[in-house]
C-alpha positions as CSV (number, residue, x, y, z in Angstrom):
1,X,-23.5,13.4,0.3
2,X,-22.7,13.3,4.4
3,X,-22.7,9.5,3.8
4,X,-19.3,9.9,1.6
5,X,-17.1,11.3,3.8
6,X,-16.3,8.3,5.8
7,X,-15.5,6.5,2.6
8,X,-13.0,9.5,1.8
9,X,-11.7,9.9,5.0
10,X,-10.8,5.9,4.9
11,X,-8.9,6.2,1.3
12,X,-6.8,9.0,2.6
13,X,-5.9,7.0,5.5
14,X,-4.8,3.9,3.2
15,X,-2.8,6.4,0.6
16,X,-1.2,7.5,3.4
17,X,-0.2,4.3,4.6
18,X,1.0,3.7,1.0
19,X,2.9,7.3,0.9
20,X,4.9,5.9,4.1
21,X,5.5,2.7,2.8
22,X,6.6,4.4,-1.1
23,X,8.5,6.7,0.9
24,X,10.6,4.0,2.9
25,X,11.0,2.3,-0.2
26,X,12.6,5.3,-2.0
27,X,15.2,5.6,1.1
28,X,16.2,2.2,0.8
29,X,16.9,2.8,-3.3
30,X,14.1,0.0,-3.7
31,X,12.8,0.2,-7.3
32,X,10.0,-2.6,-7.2
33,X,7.1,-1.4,-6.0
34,X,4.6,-5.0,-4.8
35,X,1.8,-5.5,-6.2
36,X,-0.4,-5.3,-3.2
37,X,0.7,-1.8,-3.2
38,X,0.0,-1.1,-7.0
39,X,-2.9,-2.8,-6.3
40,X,-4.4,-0.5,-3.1
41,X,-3.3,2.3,-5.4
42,X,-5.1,1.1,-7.9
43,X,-8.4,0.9,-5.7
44,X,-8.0,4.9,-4.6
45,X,-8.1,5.6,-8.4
46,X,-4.6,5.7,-9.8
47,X,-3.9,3.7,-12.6
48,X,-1.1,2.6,-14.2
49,X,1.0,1.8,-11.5
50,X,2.1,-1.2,-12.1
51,X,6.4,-1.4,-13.0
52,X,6.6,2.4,-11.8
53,X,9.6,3.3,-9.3
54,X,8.4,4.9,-6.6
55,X,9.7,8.0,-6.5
56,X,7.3,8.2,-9.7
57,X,4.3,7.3,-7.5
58,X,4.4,9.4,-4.9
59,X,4.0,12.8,-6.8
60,X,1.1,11.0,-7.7
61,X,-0.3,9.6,-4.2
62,X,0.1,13.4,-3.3
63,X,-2.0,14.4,-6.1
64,X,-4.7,12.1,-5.2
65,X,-4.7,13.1,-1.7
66,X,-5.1,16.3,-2.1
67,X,-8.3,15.8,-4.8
68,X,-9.9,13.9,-1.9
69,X,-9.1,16.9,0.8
70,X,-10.9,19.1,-1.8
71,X,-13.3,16.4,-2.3
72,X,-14.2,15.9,1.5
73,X,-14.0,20.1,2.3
74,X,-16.8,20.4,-0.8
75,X,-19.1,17.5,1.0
76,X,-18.6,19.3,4.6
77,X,-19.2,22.8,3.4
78,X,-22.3,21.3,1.6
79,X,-23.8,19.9,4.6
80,X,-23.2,23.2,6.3
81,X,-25.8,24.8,4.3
């Protein structure tokens, strides 16, 4: 279980990375989203993401980051006991 946490911890630093970058793209009124970014998305479990604007995506990058907090807290108060 212990052995997962690095793997989490490394996909919420990438969809945060992609949360920055969706976010700059939003400020900028940019509406096509590339596809090594759908792609990256697509790796951390979303899917669908393909032709989505990004202020559609991000709701959704937030929702997955927060599953993997809960994800990772579960794993450290496991190996607590």
């Amino acid at each position: 279980m212990v052995r997962e946490s690095p793997r989490l911890l490394r996909e919420l630093s990438e969809l945060d990375l992609v949360l920055d970058f969706l976010e700059r793209m939003n400020l900028h009124d940019l509406t096509k989203v590339p596809l090594t970014v759908t792609d990256r998305l697509e790796a951390s479990g979303l899917s669908d993401t393909q032709d989505v604007r990004p202020t559609l995506l991000i709701p959704r990058v937030l929702d997955r980051q927060q599953f993997l907090r809960r994800e990772l807290a579960a794993l450290r108060r496991a190996g607590a006991n």
